[in-house]
N, C-alpha and C positions, 0 to 999 in steps of 0.2 A: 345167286346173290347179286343186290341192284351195283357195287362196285367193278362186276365185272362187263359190266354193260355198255358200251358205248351210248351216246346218245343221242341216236337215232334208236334204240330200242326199249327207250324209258318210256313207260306207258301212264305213269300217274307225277301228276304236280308234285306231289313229295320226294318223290325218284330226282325228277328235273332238276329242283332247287337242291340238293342235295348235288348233283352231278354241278350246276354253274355255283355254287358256295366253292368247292376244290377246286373247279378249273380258273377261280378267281383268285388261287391261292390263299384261300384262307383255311388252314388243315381243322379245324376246330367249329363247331357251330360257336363254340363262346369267344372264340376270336370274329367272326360273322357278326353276334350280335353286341357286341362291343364296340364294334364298325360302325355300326346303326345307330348306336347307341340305345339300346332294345336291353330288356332283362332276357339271360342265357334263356330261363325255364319256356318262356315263351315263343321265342324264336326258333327255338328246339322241338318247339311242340306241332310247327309247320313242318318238322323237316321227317314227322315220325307217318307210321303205317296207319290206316285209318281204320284200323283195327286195334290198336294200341290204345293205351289211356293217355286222355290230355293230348289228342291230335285237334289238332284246327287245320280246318279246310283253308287253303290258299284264296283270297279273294282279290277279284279285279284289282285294288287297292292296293292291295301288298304284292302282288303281282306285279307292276308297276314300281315300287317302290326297290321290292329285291331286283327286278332287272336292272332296274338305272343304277344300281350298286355293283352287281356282277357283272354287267356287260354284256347282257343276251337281250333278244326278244322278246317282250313280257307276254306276245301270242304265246310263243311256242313256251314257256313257262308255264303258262297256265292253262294252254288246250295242245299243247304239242305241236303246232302249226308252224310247218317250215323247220329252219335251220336254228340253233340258238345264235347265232353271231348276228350282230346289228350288222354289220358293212359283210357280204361275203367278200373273201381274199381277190384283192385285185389279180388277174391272172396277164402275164406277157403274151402279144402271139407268137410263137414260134419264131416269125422274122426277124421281129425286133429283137430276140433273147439269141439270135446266132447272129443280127449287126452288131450289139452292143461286145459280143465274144469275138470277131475280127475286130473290131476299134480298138479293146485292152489288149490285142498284142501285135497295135502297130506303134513305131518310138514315136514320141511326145509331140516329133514335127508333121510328121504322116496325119497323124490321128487331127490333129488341130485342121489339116489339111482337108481331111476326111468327113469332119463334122461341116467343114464352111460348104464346102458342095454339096454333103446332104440338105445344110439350110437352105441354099438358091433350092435346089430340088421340090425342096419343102413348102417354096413360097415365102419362107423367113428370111431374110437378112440380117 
């Protein structure tokens, strides 16, 4: 069943848009296409099996339209490519995620202290 799917294992446009509508939180396709301002029946009818009645194929266009609403990649919506998140998660290195963990527990004079020689270090003043 396509909800227990994560989505790296959505294989069709209907799956995908169906997985970033919820993770957009909108629990409902008629809250979805309320958003759009789209009639429910319609909007509904991209999110169905293309074996079902009344499915419409995802196109380029709507593709595009449902991404810049939900917040994903219109590639990967519409041919699976890549990740769905526009910006991947900025990630810390390591270093800076264990300097920034000594700085919050040194008191307010230390740290203030601590920050101004990393800036010379750094080049900033």
């Amino acid at each position: 069943m396509e909800e227990d799917l994560t989505w790296a294992e959505l294989r069709e446009p209907w799956q995908r848009l169906r997985w970033a509508r919820r993770h957009a939180k909108y629990e409902s396709a008629r809250a979805a296409a309320g958003s759009l301002g789209e009639n429910e029946a319609t909007y509904s009818a991209y999110e169905r099996r293309p074996d079902s009645s009344k499915h419409i194929p995802l196109s380029h266009q709507r593709a595009i339209q449902f991404a810049k609403k939900f917040k994903v990649r219109w590639q990967w919506l519409l041919i699976g490519e890549g990740e769905p998140w526009l910006l991947a998660p900025k990630r810390e290195a390591p270093d800076v995620a264990e300097g920034k963990r000594i700085l919050e527990g040194l008191p307010s004079a230390k740290r203030a202290e601590a920050i101004q020689i990393l800036r010379v270090l750094g080049g900033r003043r």
